[in-house]
C-alpha positions, 0 to 999 in steps of 0.5 A: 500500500506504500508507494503505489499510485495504481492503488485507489484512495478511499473507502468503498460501502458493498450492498450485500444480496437480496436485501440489500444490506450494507457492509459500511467504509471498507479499504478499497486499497487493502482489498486491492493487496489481497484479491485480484478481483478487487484489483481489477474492479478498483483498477485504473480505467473500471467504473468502481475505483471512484464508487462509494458504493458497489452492489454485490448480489448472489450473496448474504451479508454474513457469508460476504462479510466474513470474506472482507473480515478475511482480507482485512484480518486474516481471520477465518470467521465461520460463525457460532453455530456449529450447524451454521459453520459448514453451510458457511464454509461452503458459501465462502468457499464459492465466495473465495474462488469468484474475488480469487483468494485461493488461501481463504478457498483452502481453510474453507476446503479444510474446514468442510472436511472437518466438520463431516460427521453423523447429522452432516454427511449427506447435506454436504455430500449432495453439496459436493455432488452439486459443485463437482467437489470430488475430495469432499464427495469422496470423503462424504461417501466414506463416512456415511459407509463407515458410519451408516448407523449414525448417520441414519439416527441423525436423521441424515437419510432423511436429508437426502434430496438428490437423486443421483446421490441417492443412486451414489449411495445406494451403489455403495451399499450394494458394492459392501453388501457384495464385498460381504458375501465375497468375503464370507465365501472365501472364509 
C-alpha cells in the first residue's frame, strides 16, 4: 500500500444480496493487496475505483462479510453455530474462488472436511455432488459407509434430496453388501 499510485484512495460501502444490506467504509486499497478481483474492479480505467458504493448480489451479508473480515484480518470467521459453520464454509468457499483468494478457498476446503460427521454427511455430500467437489464427495461417501448407523439416527437419510446421490449411495451399499458375501465365501 506504500508507494503505489495504481492503488485507489478511499473507502468503498458493498450492498450485500437480496436485501440489500450494507457492509459500511471498507479499504478499497487493502482489498486491492489481497484479491485480484478487487484489483481489477478498483483498477485504473473500471467504473468502481471512484464508487462509494458497489452492489454485490448472489450473496448474504454474513457469508460476504466474513470474506472482507478475511482480507482485512486474516481471520477465518465461520460463525457460532456449529450447524451454521459448514453451510458457511461452503458459501465462502464459492465466495473465495469468484474475488480469487485461493488461501481463504483452502481453510474453507479444510474446514468442510472437518466438520463431516453423523447429522452432516449427506447435506454436504449432495453439496459436493452439486459443485463437482470430488475430495469432499469422496470423503462424504466414506463416512456415511463407515458410519451408516449414525448417520441414519441423525436423521441424515432423511436429508437426502438428490437423486443421483441417492443412486451414489445406494451403489455403495450394494458394492459392501457384495464385498460381504465375497468375503464370507472365501472364509
Amino acid at each position: 500500500m506504500w508507494g503505489d499510485a495504481t492503488l485507489p484512495e478511499g473507502k468503498v460501502t458493498f450492498i450485500v444480496g437480496d436485501d440489500e444490506e450494507r457492509l459500511e467504509k471498507v479499504s478499497k486499497n487493502l482489498l486491492c493487496i489481497r484479491s485480484v478481483f478487487f484489483r481489477t474492479m478498483f483498477g485504473i480505467g473500471m467504473k468502481e475505483r471512484d464508487a462509494d458504493e458497489v452492489t454485490v448480489p448472489n450473496t448474504d451479508l454474513a457469508t460476504f462479510t466474513a470474506l472482507i473480515r478475511y482480507l482485512c484480518t486474516d481471520q477465518l470467521d465461520l460463525g457460532e453455530e456449529e450447524g451454521e459453520q459448514a453451510r458457511r464454509a461452503f458459501d465462502l468457499r464459492e465466495l473465495a474462488q469468484m474475488y480469487q483468494v485461493p488461501r481463504l478457498e483452502l481453510l474453507c476446503a479444510q474446514a468442510l472436511q472437518e466438520s463431516v460427521g453423523p447429522a452432516s454427511a449427506v447435506p454436504l455430500l449432495e453439496a459436493a455432488h452439486t459443485t463437482g467437489d470430488g475430495r469432499l464427495l469422496a470423503q462424504c461417501r466414506r463416512y456415511v459407509a463407515d458410519n451408516a448407523a449414525e448417520v441414519r439416527a441423525s436423521g441424515g437419510v432423511e436429508q437426502l434430496r438428490d437423486l443421483g446421490v441417492a443412486k451414489g449411495l445406494l451403489g455403495d451399499a450394494l458394492d459392501q453388501v457384495a464385498e460381504l458375501k465375497g468375503n464370507r465365501t472365501q472364509g
